[in-house]
N, C-alpha and C positions, 0 to 999 in steps of 0.2 A: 255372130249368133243371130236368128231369127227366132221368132215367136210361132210354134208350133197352132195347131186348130185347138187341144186343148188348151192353151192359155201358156203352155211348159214351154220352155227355152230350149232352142233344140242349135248344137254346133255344126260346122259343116267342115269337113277336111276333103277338100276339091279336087275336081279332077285335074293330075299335076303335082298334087304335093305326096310327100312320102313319109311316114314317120316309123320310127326304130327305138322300141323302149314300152314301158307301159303305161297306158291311159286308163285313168280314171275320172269318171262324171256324173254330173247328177243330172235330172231329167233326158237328153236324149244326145246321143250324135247319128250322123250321117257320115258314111265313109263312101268318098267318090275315086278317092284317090288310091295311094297303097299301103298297108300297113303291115308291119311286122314285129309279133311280141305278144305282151300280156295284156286283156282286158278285164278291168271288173266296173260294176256299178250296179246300183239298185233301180236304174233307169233302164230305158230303151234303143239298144243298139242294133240301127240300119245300115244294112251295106246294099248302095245303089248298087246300079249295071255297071258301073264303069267301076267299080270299088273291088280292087282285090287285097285280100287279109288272110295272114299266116299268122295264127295268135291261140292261145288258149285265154276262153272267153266264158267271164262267170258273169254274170248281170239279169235284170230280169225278166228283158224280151226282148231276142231277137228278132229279127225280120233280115231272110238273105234273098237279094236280088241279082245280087254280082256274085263273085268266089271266095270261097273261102275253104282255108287246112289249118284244119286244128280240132280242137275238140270243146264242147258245148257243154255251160252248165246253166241252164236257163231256169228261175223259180215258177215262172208264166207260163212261159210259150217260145217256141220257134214255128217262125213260118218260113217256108222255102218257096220261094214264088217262082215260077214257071222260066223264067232265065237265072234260077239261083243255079250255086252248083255248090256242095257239101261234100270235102272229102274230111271225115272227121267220127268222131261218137258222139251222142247229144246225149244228157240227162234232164229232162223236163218233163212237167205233169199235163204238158199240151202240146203236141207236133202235128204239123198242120205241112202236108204234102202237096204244090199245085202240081197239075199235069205239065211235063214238061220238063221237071227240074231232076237235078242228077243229085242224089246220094249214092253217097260209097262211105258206108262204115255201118255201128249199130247204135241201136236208141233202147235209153232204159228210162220206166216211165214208172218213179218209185209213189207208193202209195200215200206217202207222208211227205212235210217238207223237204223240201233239196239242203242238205248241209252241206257247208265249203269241203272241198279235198286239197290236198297239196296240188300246186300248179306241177305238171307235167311237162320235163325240159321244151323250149321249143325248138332247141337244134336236131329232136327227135322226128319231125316233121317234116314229110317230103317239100321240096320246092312247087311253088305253083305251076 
């Protein structure tokens, strides 16, 4: 664990390592590595450049810079940064597009809080 710029603990799952199963955490990870499965948390999940993720993901802000399939339920925000790439559906009340980045699915952007939904199989999900 490192100490993020606000003060919050932030994990790192490095380029190299691979995890299978569901994570859960509080203030923030970094995915460099590869991951496959379920996410939640009321913190902040980043997937670097080197980070690829098969997972359905409930928490309360992403940030994609690497890949990911699955599908988003973000209460904040997702931001897709310009080498992100999104094959998935997001539901959040902020989606933030950079030039450059690939989505392929659709975004719903509900006027009131995000409420949990049943997680959706992940063997339903194409391979990366």
């Amino acid at each position: 664990m490192r100490t993020g710029f606000s003060g919050s603990e932030e994990t790192l799952l490095g380029r190299g390592a691979e995890f299978n199963g569901t994570l859960t955490f509080k203030d923030s990870v970094r995915i460099e590595g590869k991951l496959t499965g379920e996410i939640s948390s009321d913190g902040t999940l980043i997937i670097g450049e080197g980070g690829e993720v098969q997972a359905e993901i409930k928490v309360d802000t992403v940030i994609i810079q690497g890949r990911l399939v699955g599908n988003v339920q973000a209460k904040s925000a997702v931001e897709l940064h310009a080498t992100g790439f999104l094959k998935g559906n997001v539901t959040t009340v902020s989606l933030n597009i950079h030039k450059g980045a690939i989505f392929n699915g659709t975004s719903s952007m509900p006027e009131g809080p995000i409420t949990a939904q049943p997680p959706v199989q992940t063997s339903t999900l194409p391979d990366l």
